[in-house]
MOPAC internal coordinates of N, CA, C and O (Angstrom, degrees):
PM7 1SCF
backbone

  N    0.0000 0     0.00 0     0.00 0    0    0    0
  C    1.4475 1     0.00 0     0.00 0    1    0    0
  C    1.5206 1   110.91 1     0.00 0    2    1    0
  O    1.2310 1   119.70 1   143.26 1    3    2    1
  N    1.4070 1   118.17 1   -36.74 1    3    2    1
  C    1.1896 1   132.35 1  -171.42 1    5    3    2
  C    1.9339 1   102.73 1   -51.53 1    6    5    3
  O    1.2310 1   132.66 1   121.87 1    7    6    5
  N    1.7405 1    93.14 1   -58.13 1    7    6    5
  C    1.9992 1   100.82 1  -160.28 1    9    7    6
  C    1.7932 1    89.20 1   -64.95 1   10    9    7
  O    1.2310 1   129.96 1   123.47 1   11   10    9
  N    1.4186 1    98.40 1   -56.53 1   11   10    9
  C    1.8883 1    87.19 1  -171.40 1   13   11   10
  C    1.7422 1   113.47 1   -41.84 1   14   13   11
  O    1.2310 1   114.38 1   126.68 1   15   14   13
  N    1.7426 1   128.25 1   -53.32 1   15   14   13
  C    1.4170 1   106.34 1   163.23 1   17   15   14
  C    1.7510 1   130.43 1   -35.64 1   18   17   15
  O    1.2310 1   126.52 1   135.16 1   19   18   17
  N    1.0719 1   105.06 1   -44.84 1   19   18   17
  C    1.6055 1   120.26 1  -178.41 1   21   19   18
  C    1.5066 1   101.32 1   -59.27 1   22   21   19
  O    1.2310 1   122.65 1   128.84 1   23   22   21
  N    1.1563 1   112.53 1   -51.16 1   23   22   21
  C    1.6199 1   131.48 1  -166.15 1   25   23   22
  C    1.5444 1   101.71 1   -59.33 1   26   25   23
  O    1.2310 1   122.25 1   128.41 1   27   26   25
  N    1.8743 1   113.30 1   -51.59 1   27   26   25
  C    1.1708 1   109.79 1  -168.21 1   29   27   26
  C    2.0237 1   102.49 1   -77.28 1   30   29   27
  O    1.2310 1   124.33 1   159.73 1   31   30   29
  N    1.1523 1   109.30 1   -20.27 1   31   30   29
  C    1.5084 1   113.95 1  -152.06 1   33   31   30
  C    1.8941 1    84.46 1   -85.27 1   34   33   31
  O    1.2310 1   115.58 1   130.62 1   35   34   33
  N    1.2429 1   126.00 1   -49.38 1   35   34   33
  C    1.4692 1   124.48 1   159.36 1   37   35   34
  C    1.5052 1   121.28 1   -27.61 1   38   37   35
  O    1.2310 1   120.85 1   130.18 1   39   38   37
  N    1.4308 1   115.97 1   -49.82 1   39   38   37
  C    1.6522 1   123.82 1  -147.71 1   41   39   38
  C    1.5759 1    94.31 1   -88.32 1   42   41   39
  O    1.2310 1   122.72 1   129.51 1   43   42   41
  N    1.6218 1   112.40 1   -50.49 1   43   42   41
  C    1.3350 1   129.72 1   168.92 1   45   43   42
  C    1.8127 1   113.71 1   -41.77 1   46   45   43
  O    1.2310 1   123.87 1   130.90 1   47   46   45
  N    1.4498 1   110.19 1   -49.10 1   47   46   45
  C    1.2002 1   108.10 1   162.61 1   49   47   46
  C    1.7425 1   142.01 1   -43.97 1   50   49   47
  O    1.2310 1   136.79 1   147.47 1   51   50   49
  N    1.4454 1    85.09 1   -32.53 1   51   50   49
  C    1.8046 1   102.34 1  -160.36 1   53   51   50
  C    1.7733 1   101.68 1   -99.99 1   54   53   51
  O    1.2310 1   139.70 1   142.76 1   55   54   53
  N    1.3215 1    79.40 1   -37.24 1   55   54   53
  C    1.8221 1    96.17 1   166.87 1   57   55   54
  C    1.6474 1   104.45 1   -70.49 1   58   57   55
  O    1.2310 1   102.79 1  -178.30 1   59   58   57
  N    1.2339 1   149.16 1     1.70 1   59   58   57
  C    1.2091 1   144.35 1   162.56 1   61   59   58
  C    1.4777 1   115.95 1  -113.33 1   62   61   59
  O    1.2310 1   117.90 1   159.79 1   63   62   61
  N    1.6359 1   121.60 1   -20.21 1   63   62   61
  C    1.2794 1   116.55 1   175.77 1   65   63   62
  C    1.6521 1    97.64 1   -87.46 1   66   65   63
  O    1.2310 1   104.76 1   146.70 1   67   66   65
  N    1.3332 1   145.78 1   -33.30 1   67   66   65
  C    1.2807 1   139.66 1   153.67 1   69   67   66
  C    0.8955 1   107.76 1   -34.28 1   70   69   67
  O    1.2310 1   113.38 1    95.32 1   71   70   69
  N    1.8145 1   130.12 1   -84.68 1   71   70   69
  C    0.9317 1   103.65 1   175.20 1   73   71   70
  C    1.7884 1   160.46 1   -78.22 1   74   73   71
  O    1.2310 1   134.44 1  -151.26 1   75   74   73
  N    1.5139 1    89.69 1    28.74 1   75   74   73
  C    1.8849 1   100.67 1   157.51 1   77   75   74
  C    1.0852 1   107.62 1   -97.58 1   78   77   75
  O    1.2310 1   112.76 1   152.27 1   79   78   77
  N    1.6288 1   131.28 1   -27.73 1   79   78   77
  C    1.1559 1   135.74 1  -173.59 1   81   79   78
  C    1.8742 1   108.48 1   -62.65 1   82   81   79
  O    1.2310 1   126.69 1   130.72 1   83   82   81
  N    1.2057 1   104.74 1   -49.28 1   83   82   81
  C    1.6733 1   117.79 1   162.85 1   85   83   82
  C    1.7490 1   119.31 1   -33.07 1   86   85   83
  O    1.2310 1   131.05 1   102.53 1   87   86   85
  N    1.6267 1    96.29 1   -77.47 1   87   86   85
  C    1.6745 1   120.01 1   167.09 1   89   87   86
  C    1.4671 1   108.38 1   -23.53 1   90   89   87
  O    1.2310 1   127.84 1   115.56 1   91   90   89
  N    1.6508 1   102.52 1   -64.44 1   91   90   89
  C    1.6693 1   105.56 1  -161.55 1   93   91   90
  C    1.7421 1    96.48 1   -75.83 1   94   93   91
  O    1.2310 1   113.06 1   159.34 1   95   94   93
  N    1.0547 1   130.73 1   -20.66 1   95   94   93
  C    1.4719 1   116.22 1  -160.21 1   97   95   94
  C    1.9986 1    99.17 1   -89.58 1   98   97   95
  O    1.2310 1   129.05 1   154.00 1   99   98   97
  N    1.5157 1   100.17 1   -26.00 1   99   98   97
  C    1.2537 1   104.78 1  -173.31 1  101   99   98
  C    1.9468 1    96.62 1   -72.63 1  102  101   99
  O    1.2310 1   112.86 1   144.01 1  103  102  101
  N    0.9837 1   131.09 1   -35.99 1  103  102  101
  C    1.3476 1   151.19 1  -170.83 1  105  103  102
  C    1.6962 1   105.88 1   -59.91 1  106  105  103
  O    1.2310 1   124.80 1   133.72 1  107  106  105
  N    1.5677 1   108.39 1   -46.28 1  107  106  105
  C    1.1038 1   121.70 1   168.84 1  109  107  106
  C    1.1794 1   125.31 1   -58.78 1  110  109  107
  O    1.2310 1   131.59 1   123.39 1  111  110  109
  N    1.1563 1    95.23 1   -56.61 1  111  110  109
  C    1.5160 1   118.14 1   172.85 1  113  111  110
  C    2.0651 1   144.91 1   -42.45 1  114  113  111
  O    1.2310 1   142.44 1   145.28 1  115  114  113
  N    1.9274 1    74.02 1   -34.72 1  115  114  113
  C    1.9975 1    99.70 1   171.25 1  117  115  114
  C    1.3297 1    90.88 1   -95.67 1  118  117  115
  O    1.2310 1   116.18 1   157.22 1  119  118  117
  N    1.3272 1   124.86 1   -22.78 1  119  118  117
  C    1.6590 1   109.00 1  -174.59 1  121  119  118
  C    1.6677 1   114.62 1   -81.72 1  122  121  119
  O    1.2310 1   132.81 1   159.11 1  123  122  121
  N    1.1949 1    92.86 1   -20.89 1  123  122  121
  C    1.5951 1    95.74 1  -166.52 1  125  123  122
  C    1.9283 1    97.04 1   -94.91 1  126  125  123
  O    1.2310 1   114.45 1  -165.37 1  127  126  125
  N    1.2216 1   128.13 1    14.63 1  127  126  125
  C    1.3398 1   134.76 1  -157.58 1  129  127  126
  C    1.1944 1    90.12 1  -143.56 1  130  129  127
  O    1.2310 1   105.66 1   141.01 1  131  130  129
  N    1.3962 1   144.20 1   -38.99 1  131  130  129
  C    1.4504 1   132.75 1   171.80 1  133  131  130
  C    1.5419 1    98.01 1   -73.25 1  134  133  131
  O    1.2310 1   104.11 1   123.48 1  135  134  133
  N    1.2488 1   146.91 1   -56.52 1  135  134  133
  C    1.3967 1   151.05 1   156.73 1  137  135  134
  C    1.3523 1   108.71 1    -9.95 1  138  137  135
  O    1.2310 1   113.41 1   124.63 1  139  138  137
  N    1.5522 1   130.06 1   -55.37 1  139  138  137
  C    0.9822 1   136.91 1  -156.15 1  141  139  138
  C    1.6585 1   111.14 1   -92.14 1  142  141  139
  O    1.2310 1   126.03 1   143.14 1  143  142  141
  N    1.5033 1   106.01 1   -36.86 1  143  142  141
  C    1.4432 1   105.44 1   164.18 1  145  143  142
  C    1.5321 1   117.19 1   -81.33 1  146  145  143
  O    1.2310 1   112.09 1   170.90 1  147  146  145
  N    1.1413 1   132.52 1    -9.10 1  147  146  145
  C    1.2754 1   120.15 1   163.31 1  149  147  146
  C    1.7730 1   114.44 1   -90.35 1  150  149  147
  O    1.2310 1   124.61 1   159.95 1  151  150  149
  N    1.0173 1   108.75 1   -20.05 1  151  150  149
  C    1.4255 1   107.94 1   162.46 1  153  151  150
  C    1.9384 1   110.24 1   -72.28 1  154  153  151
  O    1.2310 1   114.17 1   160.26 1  155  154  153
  N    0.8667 1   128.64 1   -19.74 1  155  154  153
  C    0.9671 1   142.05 1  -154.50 1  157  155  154
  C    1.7841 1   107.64 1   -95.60 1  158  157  155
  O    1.2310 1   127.30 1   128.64 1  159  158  157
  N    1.2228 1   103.56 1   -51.36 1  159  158  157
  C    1.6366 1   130.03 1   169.12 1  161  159  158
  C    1.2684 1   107.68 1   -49.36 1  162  161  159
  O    1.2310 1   124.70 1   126.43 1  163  162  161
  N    1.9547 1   108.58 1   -53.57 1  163  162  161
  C    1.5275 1   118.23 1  -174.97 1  165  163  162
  C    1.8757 1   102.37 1   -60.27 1  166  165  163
  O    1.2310 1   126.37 1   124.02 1  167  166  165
  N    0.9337 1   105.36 1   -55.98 1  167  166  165
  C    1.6145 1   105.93 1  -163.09 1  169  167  166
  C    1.4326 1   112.37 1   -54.46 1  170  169  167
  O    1.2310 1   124.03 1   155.35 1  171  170  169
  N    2.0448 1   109.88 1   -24.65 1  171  170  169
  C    1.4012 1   110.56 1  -176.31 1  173  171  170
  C    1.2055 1   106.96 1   -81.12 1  174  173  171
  O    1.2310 1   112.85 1   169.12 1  175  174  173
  N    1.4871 1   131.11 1   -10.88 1  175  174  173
  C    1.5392 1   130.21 1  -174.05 1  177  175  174
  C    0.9158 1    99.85 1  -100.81 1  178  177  175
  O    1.2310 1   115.46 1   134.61 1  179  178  177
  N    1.8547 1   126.22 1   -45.39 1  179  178  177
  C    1.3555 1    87.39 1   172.49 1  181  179  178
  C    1.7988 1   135.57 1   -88.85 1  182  181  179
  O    1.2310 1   130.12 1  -153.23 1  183  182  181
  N    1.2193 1    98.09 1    26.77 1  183  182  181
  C    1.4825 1    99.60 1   169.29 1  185  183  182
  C    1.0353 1   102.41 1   -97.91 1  186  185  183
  O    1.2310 1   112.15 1   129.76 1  187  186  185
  N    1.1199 1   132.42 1   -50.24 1  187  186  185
  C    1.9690 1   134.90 1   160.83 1  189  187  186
  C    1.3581 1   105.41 1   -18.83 1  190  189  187
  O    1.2310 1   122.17 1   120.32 1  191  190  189
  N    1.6167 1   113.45 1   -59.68 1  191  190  189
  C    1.5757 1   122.53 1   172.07 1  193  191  190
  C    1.7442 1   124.31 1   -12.57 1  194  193  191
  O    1.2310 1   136.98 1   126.23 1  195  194  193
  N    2.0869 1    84.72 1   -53.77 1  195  194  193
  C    1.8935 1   103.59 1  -134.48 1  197  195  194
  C    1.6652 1    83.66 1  -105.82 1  198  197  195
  O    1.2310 1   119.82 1  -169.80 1  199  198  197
  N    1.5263 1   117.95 1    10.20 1  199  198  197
  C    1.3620 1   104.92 1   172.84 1  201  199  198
  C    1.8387 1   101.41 1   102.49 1  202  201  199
  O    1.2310 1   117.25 1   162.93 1  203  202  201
  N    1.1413 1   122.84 1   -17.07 1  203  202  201
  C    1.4243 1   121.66 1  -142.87 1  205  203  202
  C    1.7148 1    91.78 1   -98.68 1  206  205  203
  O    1.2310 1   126.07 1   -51.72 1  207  206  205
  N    1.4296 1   105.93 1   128.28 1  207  206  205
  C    1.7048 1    80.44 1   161.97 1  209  207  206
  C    1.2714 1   117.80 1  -141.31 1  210  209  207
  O    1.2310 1   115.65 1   -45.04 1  211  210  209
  N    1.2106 1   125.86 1   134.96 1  211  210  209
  C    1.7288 1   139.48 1  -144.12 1  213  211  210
  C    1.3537 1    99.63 1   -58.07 1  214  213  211
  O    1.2310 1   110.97 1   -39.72 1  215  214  213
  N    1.3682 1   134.60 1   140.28 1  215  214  213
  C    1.5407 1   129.75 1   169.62 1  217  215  214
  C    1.7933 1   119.91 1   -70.82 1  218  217  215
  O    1.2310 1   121.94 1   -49.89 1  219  218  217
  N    1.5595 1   113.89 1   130.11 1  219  218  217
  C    1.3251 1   116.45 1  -170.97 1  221  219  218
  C    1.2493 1   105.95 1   -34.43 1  222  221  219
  O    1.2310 1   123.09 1   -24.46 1  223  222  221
  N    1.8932 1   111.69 1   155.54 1  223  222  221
  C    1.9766 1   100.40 1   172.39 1  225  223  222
  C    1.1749 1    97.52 1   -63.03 1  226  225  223
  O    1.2310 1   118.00 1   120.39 1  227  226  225
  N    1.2630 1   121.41 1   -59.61 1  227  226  225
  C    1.6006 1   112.30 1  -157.60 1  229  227  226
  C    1.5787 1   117.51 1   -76.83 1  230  229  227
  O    1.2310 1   110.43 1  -143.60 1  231  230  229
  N    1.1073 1   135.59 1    36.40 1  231  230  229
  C    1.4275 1   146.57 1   172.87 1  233  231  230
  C    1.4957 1   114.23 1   -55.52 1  234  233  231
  O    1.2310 1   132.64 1   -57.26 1  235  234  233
  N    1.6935 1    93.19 1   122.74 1  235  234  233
  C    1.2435 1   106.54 1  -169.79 1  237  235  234
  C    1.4429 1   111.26 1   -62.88 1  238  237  235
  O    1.2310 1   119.58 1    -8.74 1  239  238  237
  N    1.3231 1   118.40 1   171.26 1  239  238  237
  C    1.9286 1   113.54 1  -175.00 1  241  239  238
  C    1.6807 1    93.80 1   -89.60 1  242  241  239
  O    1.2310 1   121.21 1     1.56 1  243  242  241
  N    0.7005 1   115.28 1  -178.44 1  243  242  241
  C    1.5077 1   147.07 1  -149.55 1  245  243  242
  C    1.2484 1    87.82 1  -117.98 1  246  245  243
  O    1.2310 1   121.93 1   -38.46 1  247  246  245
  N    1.8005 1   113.92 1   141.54 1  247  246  245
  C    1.1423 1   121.06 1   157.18 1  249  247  246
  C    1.7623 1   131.54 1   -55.86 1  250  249  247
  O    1.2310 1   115.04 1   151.67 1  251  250  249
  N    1.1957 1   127.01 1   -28.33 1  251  250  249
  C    1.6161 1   137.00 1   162.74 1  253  251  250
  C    1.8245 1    92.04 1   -46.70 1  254  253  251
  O    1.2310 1   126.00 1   110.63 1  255  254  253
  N    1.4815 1   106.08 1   -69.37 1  255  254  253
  C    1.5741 1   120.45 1  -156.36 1  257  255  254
  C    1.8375 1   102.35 1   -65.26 1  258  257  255
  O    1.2310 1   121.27 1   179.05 1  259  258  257
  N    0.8536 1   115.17 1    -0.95 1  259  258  257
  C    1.6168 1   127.75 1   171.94 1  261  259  258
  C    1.2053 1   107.40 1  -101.07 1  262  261  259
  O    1.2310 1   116.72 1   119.32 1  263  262  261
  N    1.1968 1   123.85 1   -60.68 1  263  262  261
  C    1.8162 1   134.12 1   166.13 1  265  263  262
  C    2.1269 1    92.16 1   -34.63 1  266  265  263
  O    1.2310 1   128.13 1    90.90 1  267  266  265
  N    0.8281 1   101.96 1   -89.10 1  267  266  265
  C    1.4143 1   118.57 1  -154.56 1  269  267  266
  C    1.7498 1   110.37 1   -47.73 1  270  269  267
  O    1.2310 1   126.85 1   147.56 1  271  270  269
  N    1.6958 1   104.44 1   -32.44 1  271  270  269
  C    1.6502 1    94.23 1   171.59 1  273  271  270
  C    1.5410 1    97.40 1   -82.33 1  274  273  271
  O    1.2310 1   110.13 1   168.74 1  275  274  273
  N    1.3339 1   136.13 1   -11.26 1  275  274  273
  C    1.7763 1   101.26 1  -152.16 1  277  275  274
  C    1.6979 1    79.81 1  -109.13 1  278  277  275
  O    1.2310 1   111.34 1  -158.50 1  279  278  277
  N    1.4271 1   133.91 1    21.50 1  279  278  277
  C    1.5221 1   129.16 1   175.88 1  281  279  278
  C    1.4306 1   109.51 1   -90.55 1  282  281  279
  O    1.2310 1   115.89 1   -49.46 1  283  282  281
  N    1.4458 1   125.41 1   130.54 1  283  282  281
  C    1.0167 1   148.47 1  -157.81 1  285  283  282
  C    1.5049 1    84.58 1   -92.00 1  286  285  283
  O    1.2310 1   118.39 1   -28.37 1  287  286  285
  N    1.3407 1   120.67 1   151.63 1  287  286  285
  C    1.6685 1   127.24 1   177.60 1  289  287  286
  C    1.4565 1    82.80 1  -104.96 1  290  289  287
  O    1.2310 1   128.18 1   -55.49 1  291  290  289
  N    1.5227 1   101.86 1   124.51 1  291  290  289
  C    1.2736 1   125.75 1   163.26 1  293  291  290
  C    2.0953 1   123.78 1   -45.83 1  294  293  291
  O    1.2310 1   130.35 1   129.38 1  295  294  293
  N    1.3269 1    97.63 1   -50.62 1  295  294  293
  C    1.8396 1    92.55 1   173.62 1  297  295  294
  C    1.5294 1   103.34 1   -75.51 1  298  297  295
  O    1.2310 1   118.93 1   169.69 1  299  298  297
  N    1.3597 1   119.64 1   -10.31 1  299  298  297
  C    1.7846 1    89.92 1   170.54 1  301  299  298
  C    1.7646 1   123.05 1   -85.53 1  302  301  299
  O    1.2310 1   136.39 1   176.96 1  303  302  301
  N    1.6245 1    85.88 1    -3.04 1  303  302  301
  C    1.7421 1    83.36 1   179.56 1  305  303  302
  C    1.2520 1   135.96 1   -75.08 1  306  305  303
  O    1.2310 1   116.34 1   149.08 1  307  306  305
  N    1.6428 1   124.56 1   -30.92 1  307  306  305
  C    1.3177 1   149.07 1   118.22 1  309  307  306
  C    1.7669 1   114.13 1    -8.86 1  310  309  307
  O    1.2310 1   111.76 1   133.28 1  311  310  309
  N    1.4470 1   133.14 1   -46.72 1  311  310  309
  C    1.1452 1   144.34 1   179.63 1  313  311  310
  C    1.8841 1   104.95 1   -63.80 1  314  313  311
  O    1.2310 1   127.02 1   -29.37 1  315  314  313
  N    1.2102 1   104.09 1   150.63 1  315  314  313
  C    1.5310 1    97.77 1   160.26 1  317  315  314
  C    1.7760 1   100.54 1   -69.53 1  318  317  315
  O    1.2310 1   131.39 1     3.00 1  319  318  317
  N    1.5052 1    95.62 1  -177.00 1  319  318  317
  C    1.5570 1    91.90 1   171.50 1  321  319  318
  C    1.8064 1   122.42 1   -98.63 1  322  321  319
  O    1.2310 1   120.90 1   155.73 1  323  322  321
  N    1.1373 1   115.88 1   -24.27 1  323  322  321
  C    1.6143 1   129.03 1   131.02 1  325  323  322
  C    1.7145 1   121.32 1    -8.65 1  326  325  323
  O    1.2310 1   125.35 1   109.36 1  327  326  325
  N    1.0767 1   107.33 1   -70.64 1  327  326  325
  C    1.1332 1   100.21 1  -158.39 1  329  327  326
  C    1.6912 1    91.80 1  -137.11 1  330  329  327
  O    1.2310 1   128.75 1   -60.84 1  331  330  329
  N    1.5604 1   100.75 1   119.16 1  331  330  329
  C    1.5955 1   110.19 1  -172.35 1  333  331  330
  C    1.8846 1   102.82 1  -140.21 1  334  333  331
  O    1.2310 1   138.56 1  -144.41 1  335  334  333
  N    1.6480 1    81.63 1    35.59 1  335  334  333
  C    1.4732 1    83.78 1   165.36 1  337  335  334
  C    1.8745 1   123.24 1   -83.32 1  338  337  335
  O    1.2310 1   111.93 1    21.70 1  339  338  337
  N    1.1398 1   132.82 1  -158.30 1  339  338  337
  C    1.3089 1   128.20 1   178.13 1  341  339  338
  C    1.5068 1   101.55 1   -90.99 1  342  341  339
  O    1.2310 1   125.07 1   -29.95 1  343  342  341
  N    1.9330 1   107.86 1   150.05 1  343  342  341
  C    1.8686 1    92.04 1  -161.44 1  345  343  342
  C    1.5146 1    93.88 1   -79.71 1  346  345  343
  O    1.2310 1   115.61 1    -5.57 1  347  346  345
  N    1.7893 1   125.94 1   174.43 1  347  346  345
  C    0.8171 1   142.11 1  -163.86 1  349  347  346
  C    1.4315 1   110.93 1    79.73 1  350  349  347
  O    1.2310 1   106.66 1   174.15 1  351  350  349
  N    0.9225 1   142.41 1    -5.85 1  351  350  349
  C    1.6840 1   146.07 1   165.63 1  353  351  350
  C    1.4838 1   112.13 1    30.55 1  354  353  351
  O    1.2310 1   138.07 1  -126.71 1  355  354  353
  N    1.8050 1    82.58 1    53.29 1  355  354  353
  C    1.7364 1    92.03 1   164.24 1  357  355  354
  C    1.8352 1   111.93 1    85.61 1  358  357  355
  O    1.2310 1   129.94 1   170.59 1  359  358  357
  N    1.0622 1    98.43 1    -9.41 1  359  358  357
  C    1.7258 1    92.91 1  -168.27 1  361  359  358
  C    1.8416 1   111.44 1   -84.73 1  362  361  359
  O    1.2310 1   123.87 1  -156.86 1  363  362  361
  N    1.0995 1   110.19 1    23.14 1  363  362  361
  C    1.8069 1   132.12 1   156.29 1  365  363  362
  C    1.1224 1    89.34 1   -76.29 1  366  365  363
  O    1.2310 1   102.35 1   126.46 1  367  366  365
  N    1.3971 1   149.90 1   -53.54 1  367  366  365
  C    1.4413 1   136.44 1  -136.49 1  369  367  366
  C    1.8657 1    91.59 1   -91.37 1  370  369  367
  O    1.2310 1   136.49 1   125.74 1  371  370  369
  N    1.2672 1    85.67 1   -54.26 1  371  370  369
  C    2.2220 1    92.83 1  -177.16 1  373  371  370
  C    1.3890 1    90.40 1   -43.34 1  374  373  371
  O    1.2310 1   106.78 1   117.98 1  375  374  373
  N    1.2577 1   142.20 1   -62.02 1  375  374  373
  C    1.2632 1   141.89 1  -127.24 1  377  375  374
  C    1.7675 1    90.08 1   -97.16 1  378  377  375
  O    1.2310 1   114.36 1   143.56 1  379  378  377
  N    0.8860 1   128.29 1   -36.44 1  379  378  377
  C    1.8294 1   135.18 1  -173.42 1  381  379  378
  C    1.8911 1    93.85 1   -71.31 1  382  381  379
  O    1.2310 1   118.99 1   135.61 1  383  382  381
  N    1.1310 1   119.53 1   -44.39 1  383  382  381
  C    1.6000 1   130.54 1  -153.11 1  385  383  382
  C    1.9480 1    89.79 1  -100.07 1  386  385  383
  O    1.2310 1   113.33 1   144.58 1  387  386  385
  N    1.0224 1   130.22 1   -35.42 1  387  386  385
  C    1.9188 1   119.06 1   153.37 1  389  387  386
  C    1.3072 1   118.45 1   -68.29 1  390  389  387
  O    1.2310 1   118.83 1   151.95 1  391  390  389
  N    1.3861 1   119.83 1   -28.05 1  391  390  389
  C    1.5459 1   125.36 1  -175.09 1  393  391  390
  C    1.6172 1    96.27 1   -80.73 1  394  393  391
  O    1.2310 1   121.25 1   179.81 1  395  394  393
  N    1.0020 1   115.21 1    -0.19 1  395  394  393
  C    1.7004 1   108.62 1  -179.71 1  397  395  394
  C    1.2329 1   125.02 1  -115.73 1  398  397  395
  O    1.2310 1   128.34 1   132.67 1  399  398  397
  N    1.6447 1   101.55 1   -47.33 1  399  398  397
  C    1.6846 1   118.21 1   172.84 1  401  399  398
  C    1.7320 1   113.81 1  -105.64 1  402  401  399
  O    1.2310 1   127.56 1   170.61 1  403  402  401
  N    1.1782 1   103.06 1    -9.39 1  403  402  401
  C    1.6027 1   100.99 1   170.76 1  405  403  402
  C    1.6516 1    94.94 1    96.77 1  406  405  403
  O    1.2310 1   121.08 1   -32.88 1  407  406  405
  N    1.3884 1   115.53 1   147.12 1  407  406  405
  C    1.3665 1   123.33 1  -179.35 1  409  407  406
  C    1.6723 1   124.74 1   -41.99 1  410  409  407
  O    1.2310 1   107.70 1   -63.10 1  411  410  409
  N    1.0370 1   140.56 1   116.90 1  411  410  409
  C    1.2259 1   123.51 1  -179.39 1  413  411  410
  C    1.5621 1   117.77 1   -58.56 1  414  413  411
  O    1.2310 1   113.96 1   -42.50 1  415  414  413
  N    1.1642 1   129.04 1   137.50 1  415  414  413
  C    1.2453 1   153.06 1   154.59 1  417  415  414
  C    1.8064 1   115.73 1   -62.05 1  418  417  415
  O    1.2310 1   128.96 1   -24.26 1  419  418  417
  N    1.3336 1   100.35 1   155.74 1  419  418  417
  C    1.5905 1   110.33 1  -161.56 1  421  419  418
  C    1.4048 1    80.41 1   -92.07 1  422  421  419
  O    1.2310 1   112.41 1   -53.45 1  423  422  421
  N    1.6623 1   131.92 1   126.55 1  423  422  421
  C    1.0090 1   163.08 1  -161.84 1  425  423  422
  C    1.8695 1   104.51 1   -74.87 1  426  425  423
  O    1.2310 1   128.68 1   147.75 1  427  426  425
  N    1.6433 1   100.88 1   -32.25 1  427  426  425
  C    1.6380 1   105.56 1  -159.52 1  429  427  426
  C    1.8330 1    97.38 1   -99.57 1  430  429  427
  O    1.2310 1   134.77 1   176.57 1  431  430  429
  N    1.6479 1    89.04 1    -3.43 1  431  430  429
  C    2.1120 1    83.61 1  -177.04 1  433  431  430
  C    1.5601 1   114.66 1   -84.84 1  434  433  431
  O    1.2310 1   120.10 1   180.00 1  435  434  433

């Protein structure tokens, strides 16, 4: 009976420094986020100030940036659509790796 009091009077403990540990970090947390929006406010006025004014978040793309995603890359069109790897499908490497060690041989002769 004795360790289980100890046990509960322990758990109760750790369960209260968590939760201050929580409190203060959450505390930190609105402080360091109110900080950031008032810094944040300043920079928009004074760019408002200097003439400058920040582009909407959601800003549509630009006609170039529309051009350039809906353009098909020209060497894959030539390719089947399967296989849009580089042509020769690797067989530089076979040919680099016989030019060095000599052709491989059938393993079962």
């Amino acid at each position: 009976m004795d360790q289980l009091y100890w046990l509960l009077v322990v758990v109760l403990l750790l369960l209260g420094v968590v939760v201050f540990a929580l409190f203060t970090v959450g505390q930190r947390l609105d402080a360091i986020l109110r900080q950031l929006l008032l810094l944040q406010r300043k920079a928009d006025l004074a760019l408002t100030h200097l003439g400058i004014q920040p582009p909407p978040e959601h800003s549509p793309l630009s006609e170039r940036v529309r051009e350039l995603a809906g353009a098909e890359d020209p060497r894959h069109q030539a390719l089947p659509r399967g296989d849009r790897r580089r042509p020769g499908g690797g067989q530089g490497r076979r040919r680099e790796v016989d030019a060095r060690e000599g052709p491989l041989s059938d393993p079962l002769e």
